[in-house]
N, C-alpha and C positions, 0 to 999 in steps of 0.2 A: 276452548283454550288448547288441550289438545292438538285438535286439529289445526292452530292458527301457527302452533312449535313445529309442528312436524314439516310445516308448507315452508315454513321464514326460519327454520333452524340456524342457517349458514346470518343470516343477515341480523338475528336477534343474538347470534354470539359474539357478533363482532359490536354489538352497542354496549353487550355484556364486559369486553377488553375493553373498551373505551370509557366504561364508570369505573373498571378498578385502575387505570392508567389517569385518569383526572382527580380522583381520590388519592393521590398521591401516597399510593400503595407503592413500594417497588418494583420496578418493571419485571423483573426475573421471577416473582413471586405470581403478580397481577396477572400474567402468561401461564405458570402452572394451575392457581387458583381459578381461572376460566376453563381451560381445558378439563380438570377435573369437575368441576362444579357442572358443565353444560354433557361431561360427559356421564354424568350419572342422571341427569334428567334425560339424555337420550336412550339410557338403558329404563328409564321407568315409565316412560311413555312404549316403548318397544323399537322407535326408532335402531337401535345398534345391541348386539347379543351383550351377554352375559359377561363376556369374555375378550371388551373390547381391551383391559390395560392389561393383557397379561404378560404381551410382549414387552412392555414398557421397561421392565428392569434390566434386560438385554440391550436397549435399545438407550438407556441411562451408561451402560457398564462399554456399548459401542464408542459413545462421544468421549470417557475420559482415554479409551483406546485411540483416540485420535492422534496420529504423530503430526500432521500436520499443525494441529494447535499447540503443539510444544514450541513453536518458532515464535510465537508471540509473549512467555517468560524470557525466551532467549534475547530476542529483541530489543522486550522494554528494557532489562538488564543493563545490556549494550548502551541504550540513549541511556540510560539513567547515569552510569558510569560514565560517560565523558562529557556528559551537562553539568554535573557535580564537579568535575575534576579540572573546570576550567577551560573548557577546549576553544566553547562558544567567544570566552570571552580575548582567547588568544587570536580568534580566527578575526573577530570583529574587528581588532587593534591593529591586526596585521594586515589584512586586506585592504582596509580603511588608509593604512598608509600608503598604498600600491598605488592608489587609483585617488585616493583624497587631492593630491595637485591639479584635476581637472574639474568641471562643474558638473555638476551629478554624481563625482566619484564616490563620497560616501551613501548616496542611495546604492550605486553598481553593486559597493561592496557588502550593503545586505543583504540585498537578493543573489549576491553570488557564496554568501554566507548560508541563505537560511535556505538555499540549495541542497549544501556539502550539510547543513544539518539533516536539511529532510532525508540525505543517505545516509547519515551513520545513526540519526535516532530514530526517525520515525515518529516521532511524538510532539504534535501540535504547541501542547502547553509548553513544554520545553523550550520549544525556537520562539516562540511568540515573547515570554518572558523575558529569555535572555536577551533579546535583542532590545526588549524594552527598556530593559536597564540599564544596559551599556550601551545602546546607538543612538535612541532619543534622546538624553541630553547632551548627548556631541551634535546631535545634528540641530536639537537647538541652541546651542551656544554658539553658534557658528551660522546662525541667520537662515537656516533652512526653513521653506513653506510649513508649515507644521499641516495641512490638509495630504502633503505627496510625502511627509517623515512618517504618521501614524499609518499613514493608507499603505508605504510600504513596508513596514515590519510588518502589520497583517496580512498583508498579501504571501510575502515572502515565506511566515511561518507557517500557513496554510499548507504548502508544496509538501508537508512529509504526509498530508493526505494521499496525494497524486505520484507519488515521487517514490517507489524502492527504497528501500524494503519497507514499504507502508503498513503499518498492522491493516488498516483499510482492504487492503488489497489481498493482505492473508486472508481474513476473516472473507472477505466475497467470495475470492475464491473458493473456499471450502462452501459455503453456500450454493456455490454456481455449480459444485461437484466437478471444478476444472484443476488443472497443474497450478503451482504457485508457481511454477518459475516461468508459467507457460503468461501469467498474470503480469507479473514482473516485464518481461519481455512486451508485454502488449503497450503495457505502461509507460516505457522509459522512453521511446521519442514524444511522445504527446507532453508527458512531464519536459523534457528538453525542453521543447518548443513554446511552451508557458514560460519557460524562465526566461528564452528569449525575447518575447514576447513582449516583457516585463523592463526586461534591458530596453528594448527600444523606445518606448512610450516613454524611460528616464531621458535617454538621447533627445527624443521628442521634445521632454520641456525644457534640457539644457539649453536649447537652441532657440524656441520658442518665449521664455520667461526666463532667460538666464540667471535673473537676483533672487528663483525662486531655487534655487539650489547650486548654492555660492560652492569655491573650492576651499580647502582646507586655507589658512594663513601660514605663512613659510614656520614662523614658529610652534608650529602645533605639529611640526613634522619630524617624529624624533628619532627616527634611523638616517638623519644626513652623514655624512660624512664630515671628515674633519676639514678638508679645503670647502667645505660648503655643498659638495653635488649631492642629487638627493639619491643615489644610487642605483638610479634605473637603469641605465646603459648596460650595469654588471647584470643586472635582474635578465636583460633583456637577451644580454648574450649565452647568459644559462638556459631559457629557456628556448635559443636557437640549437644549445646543442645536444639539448634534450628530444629534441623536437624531430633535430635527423638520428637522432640514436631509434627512435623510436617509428621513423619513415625505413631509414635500414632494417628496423627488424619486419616491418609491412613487404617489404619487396621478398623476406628471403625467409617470411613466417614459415608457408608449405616446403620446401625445401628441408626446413633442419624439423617440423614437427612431424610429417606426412609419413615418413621413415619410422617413427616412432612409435606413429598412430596405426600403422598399417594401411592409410588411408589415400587411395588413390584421386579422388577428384577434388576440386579446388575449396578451400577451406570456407567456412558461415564468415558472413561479414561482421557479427557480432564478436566472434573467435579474433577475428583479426584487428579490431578495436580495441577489444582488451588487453591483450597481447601485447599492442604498440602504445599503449597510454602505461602499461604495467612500466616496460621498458624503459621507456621515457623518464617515467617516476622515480624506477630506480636506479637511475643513469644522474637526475637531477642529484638524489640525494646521497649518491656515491661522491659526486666531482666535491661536493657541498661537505663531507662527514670531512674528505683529505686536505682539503684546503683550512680546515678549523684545524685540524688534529696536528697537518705542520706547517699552520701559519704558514701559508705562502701569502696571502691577502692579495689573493687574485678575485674574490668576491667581495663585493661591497656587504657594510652588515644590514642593508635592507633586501638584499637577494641571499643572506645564509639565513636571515629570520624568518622567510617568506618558505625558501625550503625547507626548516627544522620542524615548521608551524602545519606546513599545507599539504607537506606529503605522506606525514605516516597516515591522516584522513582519509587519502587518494590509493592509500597500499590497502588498508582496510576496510573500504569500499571495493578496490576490485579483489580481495579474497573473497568477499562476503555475495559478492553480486556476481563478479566473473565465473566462480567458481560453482554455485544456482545454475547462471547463465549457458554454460558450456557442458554441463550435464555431471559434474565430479563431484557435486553436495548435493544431497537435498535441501529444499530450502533450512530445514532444520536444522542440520548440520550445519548450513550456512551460517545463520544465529548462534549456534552453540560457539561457531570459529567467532563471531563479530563480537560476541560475549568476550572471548579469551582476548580478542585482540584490545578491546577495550581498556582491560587489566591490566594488561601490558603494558598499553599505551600511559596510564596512568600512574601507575608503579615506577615509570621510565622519567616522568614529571616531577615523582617523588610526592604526588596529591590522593596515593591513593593509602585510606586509612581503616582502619575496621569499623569506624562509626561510618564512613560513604560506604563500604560496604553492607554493613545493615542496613541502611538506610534503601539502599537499592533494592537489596533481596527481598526488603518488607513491601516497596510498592512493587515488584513483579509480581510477588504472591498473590498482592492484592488483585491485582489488573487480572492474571490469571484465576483466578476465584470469580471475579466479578465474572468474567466471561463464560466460565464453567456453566455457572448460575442461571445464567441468560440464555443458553444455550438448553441448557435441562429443562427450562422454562418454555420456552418454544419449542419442542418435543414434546411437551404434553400436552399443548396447545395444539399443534399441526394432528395428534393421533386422533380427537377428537372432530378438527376443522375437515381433516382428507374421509373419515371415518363418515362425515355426512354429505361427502361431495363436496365440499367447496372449494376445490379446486376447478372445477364443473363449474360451479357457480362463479369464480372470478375468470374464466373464459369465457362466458359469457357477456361477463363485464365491458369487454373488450372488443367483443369479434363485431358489435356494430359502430366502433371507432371509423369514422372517414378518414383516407390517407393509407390504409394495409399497416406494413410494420414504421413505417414513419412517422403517421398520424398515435400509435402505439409508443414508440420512444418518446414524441414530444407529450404527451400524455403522463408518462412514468416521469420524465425530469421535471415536470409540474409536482406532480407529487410529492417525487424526493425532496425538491427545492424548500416546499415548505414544511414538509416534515423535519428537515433539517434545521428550519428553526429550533424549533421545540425539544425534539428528542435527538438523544447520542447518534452516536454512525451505530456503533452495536445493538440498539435496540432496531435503528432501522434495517441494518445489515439480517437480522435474526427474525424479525415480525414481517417486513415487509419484501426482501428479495424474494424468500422463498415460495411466496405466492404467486410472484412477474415470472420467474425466471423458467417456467413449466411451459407459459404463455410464449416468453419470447422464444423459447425452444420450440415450439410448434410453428411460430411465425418463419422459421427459417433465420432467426437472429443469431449471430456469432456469440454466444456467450463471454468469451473472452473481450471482444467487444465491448456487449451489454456489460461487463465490470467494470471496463475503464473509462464508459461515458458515467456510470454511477458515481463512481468513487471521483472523478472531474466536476462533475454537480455539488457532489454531497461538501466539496473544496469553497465552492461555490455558497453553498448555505452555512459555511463557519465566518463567511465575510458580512453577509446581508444582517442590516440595523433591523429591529432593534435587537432581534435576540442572539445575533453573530456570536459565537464561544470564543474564537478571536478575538471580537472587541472586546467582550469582559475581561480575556487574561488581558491584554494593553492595559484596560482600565485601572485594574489593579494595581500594577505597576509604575503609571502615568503620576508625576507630578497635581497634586488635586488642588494644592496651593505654590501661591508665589511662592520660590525658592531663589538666592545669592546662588549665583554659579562663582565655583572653588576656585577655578581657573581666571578668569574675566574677572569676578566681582562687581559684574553686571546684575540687574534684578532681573530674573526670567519669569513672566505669566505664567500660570498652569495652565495643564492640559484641561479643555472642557471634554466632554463626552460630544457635544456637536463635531467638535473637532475630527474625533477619530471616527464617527460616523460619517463624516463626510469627504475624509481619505480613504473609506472605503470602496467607494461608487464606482470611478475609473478602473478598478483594478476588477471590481465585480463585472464590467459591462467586457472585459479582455476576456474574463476566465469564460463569461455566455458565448463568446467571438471565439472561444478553442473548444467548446462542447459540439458548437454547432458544424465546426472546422473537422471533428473528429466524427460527428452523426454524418457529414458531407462526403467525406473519404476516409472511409472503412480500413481502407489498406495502410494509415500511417499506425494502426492497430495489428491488423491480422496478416501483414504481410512482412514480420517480424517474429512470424511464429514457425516452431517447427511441424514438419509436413503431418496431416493428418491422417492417419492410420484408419484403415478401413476395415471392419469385418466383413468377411464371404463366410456366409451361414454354412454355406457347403462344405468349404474351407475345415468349420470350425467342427463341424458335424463328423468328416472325415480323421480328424486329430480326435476325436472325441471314441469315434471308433475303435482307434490303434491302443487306445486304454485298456484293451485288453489284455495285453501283453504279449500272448502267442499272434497276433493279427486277429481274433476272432472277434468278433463283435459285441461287445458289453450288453446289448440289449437282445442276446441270441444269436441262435446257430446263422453259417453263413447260407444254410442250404433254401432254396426257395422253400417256399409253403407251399403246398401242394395246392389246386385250384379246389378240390372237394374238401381241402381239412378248414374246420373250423378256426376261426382267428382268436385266439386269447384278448378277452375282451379288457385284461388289465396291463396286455405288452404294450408298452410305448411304442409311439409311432403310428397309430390306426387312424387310418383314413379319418381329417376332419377333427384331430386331434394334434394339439400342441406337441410339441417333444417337451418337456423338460428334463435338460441336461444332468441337472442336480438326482434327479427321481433317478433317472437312468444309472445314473452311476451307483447311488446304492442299493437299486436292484440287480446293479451285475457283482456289487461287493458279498451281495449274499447271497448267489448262486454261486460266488467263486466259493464258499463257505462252504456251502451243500457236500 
């Protein structure tokens, strides 16, 4: 028996995760309770010393040291406060009427919704909800397919997976041991590009099945105007002259910033995006504040609604992300600002009360705890797994994959896809990256990369039936019986569950056509990143030197050794011997002592 532990250690611990994870033990728990448990049978067979956990309480006391993970209280905070204070439900109303007079307009306007959600909250359950409450029975009252209504609010609310500031993307990152903002950045055109993606396949069946997504009826349209028009012209002319407000400030950004910055060569394209949509934004909702404040009623009131509604979202997206993005917050800080700005925003509503604010603080806590937990849990897990090689052992897993790192990637999004059924993004974020991400680091994989094809998958497996998290929030929410609609006093069918399982499919078969689109060309990833820094060991070794202060060398006199003197068999640096940096330094802190 013995002998049978010591040979299949790595593979009998991981059947050993797998009964306290089917026992429906807590995952956080089932993680520590393994690691501990297989790590005291490796200390009694001899497998691993005495003194395998002793580091562990440093190494418990490093993760609550994490600033990084402070972004994810600030975050959820942020979504939680403007999902509670109505934002969803104004953006839904408001867009819906932008774009509601043409056929598809109200699908446009949820996926141009649960977009601007997936940037200000970040939280699935949130957009998913909301949208189900308030777009699906508009969209069915108003004759829409109910296959391409259910399939788009799930679609749509999946994107705060994919989509900045994704907790998703926090948490991989710190697993990948990459920048959050470097994550972020890798992120936002692939996320783009799904929304567009989304948009057109609507176009697609406007054109295609037009009675399967009818336009709003003139009377369901309630910012017209008094002579009748439905105010788009004004809409349309504000957001011309936002538009060159915000082209003037692109042409003549380096000019008035470069001076500033002391920065001689041409500015990031990301700088200058920001910059000019910041612009634009606040150019929109300046012309929009003076036209209300002295009634000139040069704006129609579906272009001062559309501004009052859609830009403080767009100012506090680009604090919260420009600001990451261009290197002035860290992501943390970033949250802490989207936090404040949320408050704000809400207070300024007049929606923001001490009970939404309890309410918030209790499920950050929560959310923050839960992840603590998970986190501690996998730590006592990995000391145990790395402690008998099994890191060793899942490169091996690997290395006779046909295909190199390609045959490796389509292998891992197998994996994810279907563990994505079953268990959270955080327990796969915590149990399963850290064992790929060793692998794809020696494959030559872009790590940054390998996160935002995961975290595109893992979007992927909250849509697929039956066990999609997506569909359950919809289900929730969904009509389960006939209901009188208030408006019509028509009798509307309820939602079956075939229903939204089978509005899922199209959108599922897009998001596999943007994973494979992103495994295809790497660079719509990593060529939005900034430049990688290199170390020269020489480089490093020479700064390491100047540590002495006088120029003399931390690890000794600068005088050759004589060819007859004996070499100190304890000095750093002997032939056939590592340096470490760390050792050196504090054996030159206590000669400087002597």
């Amino acid at each position: 028996m013995v002998e049978f532990l010591t040979n299949n250690f790595v593979p009998v611990m991981f059947a050993g995760l797998l009964v306290f994870l089917l026992s429906g033990f807590p995952v956080a728990f089932g993680l520590a309770a393994t690691g501990l448990f297989f790590g005291f049978i490796g200390m009694e067979i001899g497998l691993f010393a005495d003194t395998l956990f002793q580091a562990l309480p440093l190494r418990v006391f490093g993760i609550m040291q994490n600033d990084t993970l402070l972004a994810i209280p600030f975050f959820t905070l942020m979504g939680i406060i403007l999902e509670r204070s109505g934002m969803a439900e104004d953006l839904l109303e408001t867009v819906g009427q932008v774009f509601g007079p043409v056929r598809g307009g109200l699908a446009v306007a949820v996926v141009l919704v649960g977009a601007l959600l997936a940037a200000t909250t970040g939280v699935v359950a949130a957009a998913v909800i909301s949208m189900g409450l308030i777009s699906l029975p508009i969209m069915l009252r108003y004759g829409y397919n109910r296959t391409i209504a259910t399939g788009t609010i799930t679609a749509s609310g999946t994107l705060a997976q994919a989509l900045p500031p994704s907790l998703v993307l926090i948490v991989l990152a710190d697993q990948l041991g990459r920048s959050v903002g470097d994550m972020y950045a890798g992120a936002l055109i692939p996320g783009l590009l799904l929304v567009g993606l989304y948009l057109v396949f609507i176009a697609a069946v406007a054109v295609v099945r037009p009675s399967w997504v009818p336009p709003l009826p003139p009377e369901a349209r309630i910012y017209s105007e008094a002579n009748g028009a439905s105010g788009h012209r004004s809409l349309f002319a504000l957001l011309l002259v936002a538009a060159a407000a915000g082209y003037l400030w692109w042409q003549n950004h380096e000019a008035l910033i470069n001076p500033l910055t002391g920065r001689d060569g041409p500015a990031p394209g990301d700088e200058l995006v920001i910059f000019s949509v910041a612009i634009a934004s606040f150019t929109a909702l300046l012309l929009a504040v003076v036209n209300h404040v002295a009634r000139l009623g040069l704006l129609s009131r579906l272009a001062e609604r559309v501004t009052f509604v859609l830009i403080p979202p767009l100012i506090l997206i680009f604090l919260v992300l420009g600001t990451i993005f261009l290197g002035i917050a860290t992501p943390t800080e970033g949250g802490a600002m989207g936090a404040v700005g949320a408050l704000i925003m809400a207070a300024s509503r007049r929606r923001l009360s001490l009970s939404l604010l309890k309410q918030a603080m209790e499920n950050a806590t929560k959310l923050s705890i839960f992840v603590m937990f998970i986190l501690i849990g996998s730590t006592v897990f990995s000391f145990t797994f790395n402690a008998a090689d099994g890191h060793v052992w899942v490169e091996h897993l690997f290395d006779k994959l046909p295909g190199g790192a390609i045959g490796f990637l389509i292998f891992v999004n197998l994996l994810v896809f279907v563990l994505g059924f079953f268990i959270d993004f955080f327990e796969i974020a915590f149990i399963v990256i850290p064992l790929l991400a060793p692998v794809a680091d020696k494959m030559g994989i872009d790590l940054i990369w390998f996160g935002v094809i995961i975290a595109m998958n893992l979007q992927t497996s909250f849509l697929t039936p039956p066990f999609g998290f997506a569909l359950f929030y919809l289900r929730s929410v969904a009509a389960r019986e006939d209901y009188t609609d208030k408006v019509t006093g028509r009798r509307i069918p309820a939602v079956t569950t075939t229903q939204i399982y089978k509005g899922s499919i199209a959108f599922i078969v897009l998001q596999i056509l943007m994973v494979a689109t992103i495994m295809a060309f790497p660079g719509l990833v990593v060529d939005h990143l900034g430049p990688k820094t290199k170390v020269d060991d020489a480089v490093l070794m020479e700064k390491l030197d100047q540590l002495g202060g006088d120029g003399s060398s931390p690890w000794g006199d600068d005088e050759e050794a004589n060819p007859g003197d004996e070499q100190d068999e304890s000095a750093p640096g002997k032939e056939g011997e590592e340096i470490d940096p760390v050792k050196a330094l504090e054996e030159a802190a206590k000669k400087a002592q002597q």
